[in-house]
KOLDO-425115 format. One record per residue (C-alpha): residue in three letters; chain; y negated, x negated, z. Coordinates in nm, 4 decimals. Each point is the difference from the previous one (the first is absolute). Layout:
KOLDO-425115
['ALA' 'A' [Y X Z]]
...
***
This chain:
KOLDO-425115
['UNK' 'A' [-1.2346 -1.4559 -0.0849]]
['UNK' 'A' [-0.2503 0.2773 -0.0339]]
['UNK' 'A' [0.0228 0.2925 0.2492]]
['UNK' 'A' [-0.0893 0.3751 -0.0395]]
['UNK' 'A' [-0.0922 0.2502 0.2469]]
['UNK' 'A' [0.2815 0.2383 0.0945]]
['UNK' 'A' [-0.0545 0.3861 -0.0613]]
['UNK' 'A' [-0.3087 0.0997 0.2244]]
['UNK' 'A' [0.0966 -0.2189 0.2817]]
['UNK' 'A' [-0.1330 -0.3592 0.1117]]
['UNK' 'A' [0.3564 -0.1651 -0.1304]]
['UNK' 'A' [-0.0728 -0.2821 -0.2248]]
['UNK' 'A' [0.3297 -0.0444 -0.1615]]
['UNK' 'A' [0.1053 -0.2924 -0.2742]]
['UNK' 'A' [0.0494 0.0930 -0.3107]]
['UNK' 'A' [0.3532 -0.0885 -0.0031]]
['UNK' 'A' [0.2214 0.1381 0.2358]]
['UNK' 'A' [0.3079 -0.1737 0.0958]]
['UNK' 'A' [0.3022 0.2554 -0.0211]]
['UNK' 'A' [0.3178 -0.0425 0.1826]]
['UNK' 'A' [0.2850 0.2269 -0.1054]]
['UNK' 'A' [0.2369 -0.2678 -0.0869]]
['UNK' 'A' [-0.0262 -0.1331 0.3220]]
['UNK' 'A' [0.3405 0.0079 0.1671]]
['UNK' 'A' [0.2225 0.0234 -0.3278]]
['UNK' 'A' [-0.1363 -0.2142 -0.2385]]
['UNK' 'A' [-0.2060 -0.2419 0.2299]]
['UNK' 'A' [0.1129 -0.1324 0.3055]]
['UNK' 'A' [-0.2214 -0.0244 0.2664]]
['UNK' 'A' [-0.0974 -0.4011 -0.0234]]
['UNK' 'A' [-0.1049 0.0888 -0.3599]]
['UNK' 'A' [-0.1708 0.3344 0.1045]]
['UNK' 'A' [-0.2065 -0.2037 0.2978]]
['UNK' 'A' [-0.0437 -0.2869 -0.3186]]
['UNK' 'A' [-0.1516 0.2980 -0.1951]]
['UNK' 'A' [-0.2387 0.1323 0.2665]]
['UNK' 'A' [-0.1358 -0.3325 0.1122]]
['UNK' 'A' [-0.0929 -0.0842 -0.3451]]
['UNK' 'A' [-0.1522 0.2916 -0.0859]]
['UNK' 'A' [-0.2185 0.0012 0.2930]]
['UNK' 'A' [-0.0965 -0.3546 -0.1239]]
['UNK' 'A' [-0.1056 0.1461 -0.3189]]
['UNK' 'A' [-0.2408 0.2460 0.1687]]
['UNK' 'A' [0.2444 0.3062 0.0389]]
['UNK' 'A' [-0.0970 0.2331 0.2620]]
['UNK' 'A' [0.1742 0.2839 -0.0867]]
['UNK' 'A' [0.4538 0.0809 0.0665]]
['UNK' 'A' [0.1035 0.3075 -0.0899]]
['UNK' 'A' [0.3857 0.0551 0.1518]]
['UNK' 'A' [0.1989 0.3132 0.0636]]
['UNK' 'A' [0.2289 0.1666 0.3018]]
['UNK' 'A' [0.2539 0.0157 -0.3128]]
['UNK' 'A' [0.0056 -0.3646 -0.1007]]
['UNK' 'A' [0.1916 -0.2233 -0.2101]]
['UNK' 'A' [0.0919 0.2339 -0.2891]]
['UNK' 'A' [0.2326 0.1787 -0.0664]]
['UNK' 'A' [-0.0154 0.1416 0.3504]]
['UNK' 'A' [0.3302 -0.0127 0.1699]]
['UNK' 'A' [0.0884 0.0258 0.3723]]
['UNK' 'A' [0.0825 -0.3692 0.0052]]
['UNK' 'A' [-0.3254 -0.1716 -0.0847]]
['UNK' 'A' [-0.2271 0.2881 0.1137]]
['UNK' 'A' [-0.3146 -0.1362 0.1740]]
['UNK' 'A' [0.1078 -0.3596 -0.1142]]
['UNK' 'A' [-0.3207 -0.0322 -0.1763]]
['UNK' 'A' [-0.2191 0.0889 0.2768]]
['UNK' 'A' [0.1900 -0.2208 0.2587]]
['UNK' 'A' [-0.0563 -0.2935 -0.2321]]
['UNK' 'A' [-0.3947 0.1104 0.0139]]
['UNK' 'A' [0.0203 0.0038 0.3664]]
['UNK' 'A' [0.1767 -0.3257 0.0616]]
['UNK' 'A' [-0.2992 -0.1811 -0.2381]]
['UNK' 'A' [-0.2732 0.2385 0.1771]]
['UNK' 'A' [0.1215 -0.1544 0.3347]]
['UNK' 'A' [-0.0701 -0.3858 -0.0700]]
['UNK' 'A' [-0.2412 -0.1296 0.1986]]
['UNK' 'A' [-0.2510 -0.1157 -0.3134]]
['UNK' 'A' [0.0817 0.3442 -0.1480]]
['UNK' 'A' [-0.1312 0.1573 0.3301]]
['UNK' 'A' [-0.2833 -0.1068 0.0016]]
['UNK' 'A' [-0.0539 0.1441 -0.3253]]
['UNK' 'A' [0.0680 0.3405 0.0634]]
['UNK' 'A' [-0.2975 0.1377 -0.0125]]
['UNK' 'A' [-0.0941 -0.1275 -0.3395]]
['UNK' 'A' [0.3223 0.1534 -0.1765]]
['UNK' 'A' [0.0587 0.2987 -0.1067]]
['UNK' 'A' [0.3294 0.1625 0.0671]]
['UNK' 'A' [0.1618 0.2869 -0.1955]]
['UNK' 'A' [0.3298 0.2201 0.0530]]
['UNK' 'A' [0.1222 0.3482 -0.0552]]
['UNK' 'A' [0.1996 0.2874 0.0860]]
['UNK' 'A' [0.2902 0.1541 -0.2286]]
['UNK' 'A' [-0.0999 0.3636 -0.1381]]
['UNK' 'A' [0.2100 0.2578 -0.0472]]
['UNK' 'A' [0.2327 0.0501 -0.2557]]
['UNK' 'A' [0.2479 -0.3106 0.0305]]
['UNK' 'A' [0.3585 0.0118 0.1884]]
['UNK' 'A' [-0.1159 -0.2768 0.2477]]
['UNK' 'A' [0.1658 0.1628 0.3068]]
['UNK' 'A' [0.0802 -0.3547 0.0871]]
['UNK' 'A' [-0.3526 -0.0544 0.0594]]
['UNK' 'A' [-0.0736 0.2929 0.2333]]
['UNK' 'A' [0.1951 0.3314 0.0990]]
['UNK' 'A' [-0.2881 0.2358 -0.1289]]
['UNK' 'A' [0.0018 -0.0535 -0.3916]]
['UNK' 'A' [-0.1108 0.3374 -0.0290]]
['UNK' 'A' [-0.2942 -0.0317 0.1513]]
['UNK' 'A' [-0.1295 -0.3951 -0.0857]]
['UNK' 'A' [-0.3366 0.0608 0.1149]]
['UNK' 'A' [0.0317 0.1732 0.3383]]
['UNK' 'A' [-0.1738 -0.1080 0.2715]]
['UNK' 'A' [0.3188 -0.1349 0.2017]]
['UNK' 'A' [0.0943 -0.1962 -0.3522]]
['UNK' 'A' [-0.4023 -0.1475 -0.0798]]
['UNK' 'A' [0.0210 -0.0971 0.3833]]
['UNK' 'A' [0.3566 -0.1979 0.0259]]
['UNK' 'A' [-0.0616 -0.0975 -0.4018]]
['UNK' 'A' [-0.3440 -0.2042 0.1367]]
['UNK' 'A' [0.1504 -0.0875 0.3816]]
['UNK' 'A' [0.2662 -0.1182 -0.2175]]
['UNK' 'A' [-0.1766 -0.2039 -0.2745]]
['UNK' 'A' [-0.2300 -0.1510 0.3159]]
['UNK' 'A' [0.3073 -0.1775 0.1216]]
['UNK' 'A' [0.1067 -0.1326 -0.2899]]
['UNK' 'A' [-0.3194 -0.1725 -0.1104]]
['UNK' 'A' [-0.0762 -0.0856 0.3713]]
['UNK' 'A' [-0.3468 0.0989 -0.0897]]
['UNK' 'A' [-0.1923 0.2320 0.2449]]
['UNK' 'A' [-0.1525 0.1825 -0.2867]]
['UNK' 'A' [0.0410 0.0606 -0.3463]]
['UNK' 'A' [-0.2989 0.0174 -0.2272]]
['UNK' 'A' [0.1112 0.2549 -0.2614]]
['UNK' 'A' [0.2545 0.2296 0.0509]]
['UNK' 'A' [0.1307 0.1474 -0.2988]]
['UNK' 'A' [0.2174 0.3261 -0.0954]]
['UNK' 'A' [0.2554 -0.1180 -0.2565]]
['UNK' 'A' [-0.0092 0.2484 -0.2029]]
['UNK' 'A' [-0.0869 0.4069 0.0305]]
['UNK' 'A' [0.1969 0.2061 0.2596]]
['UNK' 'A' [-0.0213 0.2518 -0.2363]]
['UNK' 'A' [0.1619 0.0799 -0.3054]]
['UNK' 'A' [-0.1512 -0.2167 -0.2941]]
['UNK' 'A' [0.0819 -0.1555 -0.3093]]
['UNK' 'A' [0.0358 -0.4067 0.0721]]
['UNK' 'A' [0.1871 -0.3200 -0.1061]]
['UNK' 'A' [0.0166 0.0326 -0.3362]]
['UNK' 'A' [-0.0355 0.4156 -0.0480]]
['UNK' 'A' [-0.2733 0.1799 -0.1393]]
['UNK' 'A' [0.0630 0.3681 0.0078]]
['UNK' 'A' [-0.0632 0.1815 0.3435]]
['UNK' 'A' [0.3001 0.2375 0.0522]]
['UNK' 'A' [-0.0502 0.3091 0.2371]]
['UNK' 'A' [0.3371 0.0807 0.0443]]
['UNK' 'A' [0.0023 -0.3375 0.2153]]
['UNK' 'A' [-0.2164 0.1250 0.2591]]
['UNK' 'A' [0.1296 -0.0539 0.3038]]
['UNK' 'A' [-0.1617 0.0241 0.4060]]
['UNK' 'A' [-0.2616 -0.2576 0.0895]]
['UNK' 'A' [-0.2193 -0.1102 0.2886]]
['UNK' 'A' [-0.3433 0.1143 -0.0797]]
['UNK' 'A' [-0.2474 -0.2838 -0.0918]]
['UNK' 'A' [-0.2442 0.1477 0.2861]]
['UNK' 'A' [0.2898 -0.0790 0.2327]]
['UNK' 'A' [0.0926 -0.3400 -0.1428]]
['UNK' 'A' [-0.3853 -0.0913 0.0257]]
['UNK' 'A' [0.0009 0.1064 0.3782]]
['UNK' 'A' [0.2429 -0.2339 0.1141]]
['UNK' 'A' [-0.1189 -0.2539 -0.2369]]
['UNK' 'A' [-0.3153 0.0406 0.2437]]
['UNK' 'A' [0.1609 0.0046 0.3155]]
['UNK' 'A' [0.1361 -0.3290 -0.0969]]
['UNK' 'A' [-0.3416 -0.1250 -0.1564]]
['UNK' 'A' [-0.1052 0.0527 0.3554]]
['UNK' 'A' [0.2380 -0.1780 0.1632]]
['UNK' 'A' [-0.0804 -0.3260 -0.2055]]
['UNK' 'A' [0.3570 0.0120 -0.1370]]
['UNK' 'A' [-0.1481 0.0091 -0.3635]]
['UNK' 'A' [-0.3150 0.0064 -0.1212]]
['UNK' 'A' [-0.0227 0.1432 -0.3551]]
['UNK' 'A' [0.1582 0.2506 -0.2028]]
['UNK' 'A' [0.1328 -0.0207 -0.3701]]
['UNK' 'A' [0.2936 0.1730 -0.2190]]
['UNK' 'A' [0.1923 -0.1181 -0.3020]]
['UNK' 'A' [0.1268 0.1704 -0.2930]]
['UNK' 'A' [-0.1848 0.2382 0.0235]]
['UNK' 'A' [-0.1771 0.2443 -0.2077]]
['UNK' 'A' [-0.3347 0.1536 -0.0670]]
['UNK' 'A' [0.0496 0.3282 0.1579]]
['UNK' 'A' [0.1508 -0.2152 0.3575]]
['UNK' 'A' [-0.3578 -0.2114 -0.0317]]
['UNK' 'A' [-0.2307 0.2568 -0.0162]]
['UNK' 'A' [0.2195 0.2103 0.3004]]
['UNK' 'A' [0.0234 -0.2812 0.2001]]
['UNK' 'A' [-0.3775 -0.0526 -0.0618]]
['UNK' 'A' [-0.0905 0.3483 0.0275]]
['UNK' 'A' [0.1903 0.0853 0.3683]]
['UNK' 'A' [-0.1255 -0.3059 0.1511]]
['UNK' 'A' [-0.3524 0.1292 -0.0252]]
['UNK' 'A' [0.0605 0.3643 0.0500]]
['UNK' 'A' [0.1752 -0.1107 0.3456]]
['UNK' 'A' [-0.1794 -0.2925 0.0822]]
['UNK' 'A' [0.3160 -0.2014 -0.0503]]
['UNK' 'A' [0.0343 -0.4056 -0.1101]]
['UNK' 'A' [-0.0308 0.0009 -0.4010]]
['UNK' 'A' [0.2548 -0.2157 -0.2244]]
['UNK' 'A' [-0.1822 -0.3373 -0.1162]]
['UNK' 'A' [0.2689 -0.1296 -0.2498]]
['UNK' 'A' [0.2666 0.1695 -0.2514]]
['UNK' 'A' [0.2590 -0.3013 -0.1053]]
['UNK' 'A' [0.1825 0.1598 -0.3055]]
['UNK' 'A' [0.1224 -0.1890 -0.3307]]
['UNK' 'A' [-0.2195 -0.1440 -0.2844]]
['UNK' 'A' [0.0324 -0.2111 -0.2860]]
['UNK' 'A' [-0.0336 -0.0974 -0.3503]]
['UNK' 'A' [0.2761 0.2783 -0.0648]]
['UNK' 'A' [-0.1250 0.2292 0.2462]]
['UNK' 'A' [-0.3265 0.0909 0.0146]]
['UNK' 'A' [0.0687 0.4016 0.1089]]
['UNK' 'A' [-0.2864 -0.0831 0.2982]]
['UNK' 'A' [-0.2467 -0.0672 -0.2501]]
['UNK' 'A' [-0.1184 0.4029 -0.0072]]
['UNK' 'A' [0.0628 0.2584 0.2350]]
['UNK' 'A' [0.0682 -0.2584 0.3138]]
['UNK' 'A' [-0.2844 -0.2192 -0.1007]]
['UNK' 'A' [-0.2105 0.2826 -0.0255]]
['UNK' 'A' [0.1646 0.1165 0.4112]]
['UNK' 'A' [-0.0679 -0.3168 0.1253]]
['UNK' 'A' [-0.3487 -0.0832 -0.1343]]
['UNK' 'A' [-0.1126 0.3362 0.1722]]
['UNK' 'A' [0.1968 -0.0369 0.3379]]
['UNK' 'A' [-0.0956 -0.4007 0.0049]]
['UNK' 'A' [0.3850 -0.0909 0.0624]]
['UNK' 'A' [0.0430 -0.3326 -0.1755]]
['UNK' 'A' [0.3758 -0.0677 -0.2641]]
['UNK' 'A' [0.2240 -0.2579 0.1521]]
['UNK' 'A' [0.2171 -0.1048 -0.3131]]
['UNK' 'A' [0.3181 -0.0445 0.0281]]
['UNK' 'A' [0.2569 -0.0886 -0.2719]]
['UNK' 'A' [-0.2988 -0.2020 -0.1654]]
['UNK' 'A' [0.2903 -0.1925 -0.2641]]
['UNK' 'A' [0.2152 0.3116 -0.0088]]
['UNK' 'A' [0.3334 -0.0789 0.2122]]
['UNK' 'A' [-0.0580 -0.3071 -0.1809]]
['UNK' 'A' [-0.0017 0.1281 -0.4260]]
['UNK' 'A' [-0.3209 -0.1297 -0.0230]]
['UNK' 'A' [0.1223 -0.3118 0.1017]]
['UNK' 'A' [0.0962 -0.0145 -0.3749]]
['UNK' 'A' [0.3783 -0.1493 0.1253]]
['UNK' 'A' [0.1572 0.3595 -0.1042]]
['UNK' 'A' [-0.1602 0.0023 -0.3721]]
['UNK' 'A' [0.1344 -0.4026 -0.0257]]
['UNK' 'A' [0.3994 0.1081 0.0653]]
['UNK' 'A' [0.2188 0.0927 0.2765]]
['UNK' 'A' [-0.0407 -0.1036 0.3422]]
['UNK' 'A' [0.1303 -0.0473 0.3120]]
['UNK' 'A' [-0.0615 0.0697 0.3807]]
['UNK' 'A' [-0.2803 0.1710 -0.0462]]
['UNK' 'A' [-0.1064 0.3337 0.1683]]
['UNK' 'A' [0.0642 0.1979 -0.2989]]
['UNK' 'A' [0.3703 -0.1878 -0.0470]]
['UNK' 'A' [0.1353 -0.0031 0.3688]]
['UNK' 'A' [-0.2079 0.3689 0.0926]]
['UNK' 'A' [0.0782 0.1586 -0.3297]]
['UNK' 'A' [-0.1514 0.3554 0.1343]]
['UNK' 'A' [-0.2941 -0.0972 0.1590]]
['UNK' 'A' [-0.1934 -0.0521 -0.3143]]
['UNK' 'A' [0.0841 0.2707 -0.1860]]
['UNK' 'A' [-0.4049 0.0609 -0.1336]]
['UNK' 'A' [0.0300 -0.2903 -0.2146]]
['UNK' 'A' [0.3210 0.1106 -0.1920]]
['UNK' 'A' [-0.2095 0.2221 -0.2122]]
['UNK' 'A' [-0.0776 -0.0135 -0.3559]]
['UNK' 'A' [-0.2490 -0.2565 -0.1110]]
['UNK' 'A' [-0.0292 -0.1933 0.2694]]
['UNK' 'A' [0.1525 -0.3560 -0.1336]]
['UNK' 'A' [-0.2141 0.0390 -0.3166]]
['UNK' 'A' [-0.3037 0.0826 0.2511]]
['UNK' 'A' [0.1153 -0.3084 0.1684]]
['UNK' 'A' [0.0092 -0.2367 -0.3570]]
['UNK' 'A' [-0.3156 0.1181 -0.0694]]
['UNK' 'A' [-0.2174 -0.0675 0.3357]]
['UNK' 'A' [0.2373 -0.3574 0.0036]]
['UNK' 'A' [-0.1680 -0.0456 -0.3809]]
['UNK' 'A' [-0.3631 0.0330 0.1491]]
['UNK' 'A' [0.0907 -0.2024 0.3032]]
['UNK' 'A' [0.1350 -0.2794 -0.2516]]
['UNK' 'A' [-0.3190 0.0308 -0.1854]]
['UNK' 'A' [-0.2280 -0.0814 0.2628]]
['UNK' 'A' [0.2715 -0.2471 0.1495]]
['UNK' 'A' [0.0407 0.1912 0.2953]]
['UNK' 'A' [0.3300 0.0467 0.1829]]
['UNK' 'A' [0.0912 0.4077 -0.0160]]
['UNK' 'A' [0.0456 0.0004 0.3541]]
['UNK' 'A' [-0.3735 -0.1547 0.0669]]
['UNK' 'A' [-0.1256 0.2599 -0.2962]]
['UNK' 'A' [0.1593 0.3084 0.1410]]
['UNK' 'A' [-0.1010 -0.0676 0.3716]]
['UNK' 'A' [-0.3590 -0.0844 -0.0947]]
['UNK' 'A' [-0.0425 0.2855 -0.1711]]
['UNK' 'A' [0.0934 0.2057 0.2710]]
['UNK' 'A' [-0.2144 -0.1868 0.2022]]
['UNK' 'A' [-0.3165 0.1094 -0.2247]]
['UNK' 'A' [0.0299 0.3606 0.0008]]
['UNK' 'A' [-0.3066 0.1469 0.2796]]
['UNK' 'A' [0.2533 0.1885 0.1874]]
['UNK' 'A' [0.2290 -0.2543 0.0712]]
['UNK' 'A' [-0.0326 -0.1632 0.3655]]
['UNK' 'A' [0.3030 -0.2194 0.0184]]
['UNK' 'A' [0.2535 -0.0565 -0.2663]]
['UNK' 'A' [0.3159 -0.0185 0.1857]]
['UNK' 'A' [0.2276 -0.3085 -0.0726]]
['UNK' 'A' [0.3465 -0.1032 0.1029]]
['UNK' 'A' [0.2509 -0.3267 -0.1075]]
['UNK' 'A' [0.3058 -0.0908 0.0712]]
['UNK' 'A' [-0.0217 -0.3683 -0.0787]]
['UNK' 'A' [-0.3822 -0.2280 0.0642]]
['UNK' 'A' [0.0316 -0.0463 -0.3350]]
['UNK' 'A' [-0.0860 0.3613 -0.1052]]
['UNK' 'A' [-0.2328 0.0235 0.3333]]
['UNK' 'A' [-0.2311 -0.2806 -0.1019]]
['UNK' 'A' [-0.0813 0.1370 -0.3816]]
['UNK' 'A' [-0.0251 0.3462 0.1307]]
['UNK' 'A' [-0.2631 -0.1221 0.2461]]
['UNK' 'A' [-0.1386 -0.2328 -0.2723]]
['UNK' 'A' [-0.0919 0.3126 -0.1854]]
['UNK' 'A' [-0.3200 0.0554 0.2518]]
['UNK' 'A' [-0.2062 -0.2228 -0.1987]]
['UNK' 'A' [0.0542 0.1634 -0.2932]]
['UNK' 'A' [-0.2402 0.1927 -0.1701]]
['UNK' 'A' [0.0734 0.1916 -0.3223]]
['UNK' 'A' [-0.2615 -0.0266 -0.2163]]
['UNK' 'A' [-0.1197 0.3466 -0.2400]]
['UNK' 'A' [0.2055 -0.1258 -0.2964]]
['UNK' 'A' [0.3213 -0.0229 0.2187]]
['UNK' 'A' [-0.0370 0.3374 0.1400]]
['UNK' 'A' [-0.0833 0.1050 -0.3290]]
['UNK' 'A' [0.3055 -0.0447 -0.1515]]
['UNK' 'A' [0.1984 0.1271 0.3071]]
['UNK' 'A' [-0.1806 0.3058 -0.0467]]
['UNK' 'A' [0.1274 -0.0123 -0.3593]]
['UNK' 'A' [0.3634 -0.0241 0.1353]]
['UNK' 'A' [-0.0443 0.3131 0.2159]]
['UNK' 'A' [-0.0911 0.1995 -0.2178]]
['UNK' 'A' [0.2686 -0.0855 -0.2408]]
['UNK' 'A' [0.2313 0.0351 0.3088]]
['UNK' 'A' [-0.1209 0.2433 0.2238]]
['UNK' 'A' [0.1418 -0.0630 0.3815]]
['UNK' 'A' [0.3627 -0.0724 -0.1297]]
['UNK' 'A' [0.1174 -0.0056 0.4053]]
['UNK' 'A' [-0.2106 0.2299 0.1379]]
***
């Protein structure tokens, strides 16, 4: 397991991330703890989890995910450990009816929200700290999750990012958390972020965690470009798509999946050109006798802005090759012909 230096911070993070958001619906939490102790045994240092967690986010199983966390973080032999893991949640933005959550969906990012959201994550991870904090996505008005057009007549009130970034401090100085990071978010939020934590002397963001794929590649300009001059470092989630570039969607139908039991959540990927995307990456990975799965994680392990590529299984099965796919390297000819691909289709699920 190689590791990679987080934003502009001393974080040395693997470069796979173990992701969690089936934790609690789809996993139960002997096969969760299963997951996290072999992981760690592969050299994983890095869990990213969320306040939301499992998905879909209902009142039921709310916080499920990082309970499970908490009850593995609390093991004796994990214990001692602490200090060499890496621990990652978030806070809901704006935008989403989770009144079930908290009273104040208004305003997600208020001060008395970011305070009971990290009190509240604390307790459930039994963890004194959390390493990165992370804003889920934008408390203000922004295309995400599959759009792409930014609509004005959307705008709506927001807590200012020089206020969220004050009480981000407050609790930096507490010890409650000790790094900042956002996800899906855009350029403009980067360079904001970036730009009001200097002007007021504020604690910068380190990490962005957004999509990116064979099939979606939209970071590749204007965020790359944000993120190369603000040193905040790409955590990749949705490395195999919600699972297309498994390749088990362009063989036939299947069957409890994410995509078949969540039919909405992956709405990105029921665009135009994506399965013959798919065929065509599976025909290079066949080629070079490489599982897809092991070709599209690798590749998003090879791009420079890349940190962690964010994985997540519901069976060891799946967990195992997707880890396998560290020690692969893609050689020029291989990325070569993906490059080919892209251009023939360009970002199909952006």
């Amino acid at each position: 397991m190689q590791y990679k230096r987080l934003g502009s911070s001393e974080l040395s993070v693997s470069e796979i991330c173990l992701g969690t958001m089936t934790y609690g619906q789809q996993n139960t939490i002997a096969e969760a703890h299963e997951q996290l102790d072999y992981a760690i045994a592969q050299g994983i240092n890095f869990i990213d989890t969320a306040e939301m967690y499992p998905v879909p986010p209902k009142s039921e199983t709310q916080g499920s995910t990082e309970k499970y966390i908490g009850e593995w973080l609390a093991q004796p032999r994990i214990k001692q450990q602490r200090d060499q893991l890496i621990v990652a949640t978030k806070i809901i933005g704006t935008g989403r009816n989770y009144k079930w959550l908290r009273d104040d969906a208004i305003a997600a990012l208020s001060r008395k929200n970011i305070l009971q959201a990290v009190d509240d994550s604390l307790q459930r991870l039994q963890t004194d700290y959390i390493d990165l904090y992370q804003i889920h996505w934008p408390d203000r008005n922004v295309p995400m999750f599959g759009q792409v057009a930014f609509d004005p007549q959307q705008e709506r009130e927001m807590v200012t990012i020089a206020e969220q970034l004050e009480t981000f401090a407050e609790l930096i100085q507490e010890g409650k958390i000790r790094y900042l990071g956002v996800s899906n978010e855009t350029a403009w939020g980067i360079c904001e972020f970036s730009r009001t934590a200097k002007q007021l002397g504020l604690p910068k963001i380190l990490s962005i965690q957004n999509a990116y794929n064979l099939i979606n590649r939209t970071f590749d300009s204007h965020l790359a470009e944000a993120c190369y001059r603000e040193q905040v470092s790409l955590l990749a989630y949705s490395p195999l798509a919600f699972g297309h570039l498994s390749g088990k969607y362009v063989q036939g139908s299947v069957t409890d999946t994410r995509i078949t039991l969540f039919p909405t959540f992956g709405q990105r990927y029921n665009k135009v050109n994506v399965k013959a995307a798919t065929a065509d990456y599976a025909a290079i990975a066949k080629k070079y006798d490489l599982p897809l799965t092991q070709l599209a994680i690798a590749f998003v392990r090879s791009r420079w802005f890349v940190a962690s590529t964010i994985i997540g299984a519901t069976t060891m099965e799946q967990l195992k090759e997707n880890i396998d796919s560290a020690n692969i390297q893609l050689n020029t000819e291989i990325l070569a012909e993906i490059e080919t691909v892209h251009a023939r289709y360009f970002n199909p699920a952006p």
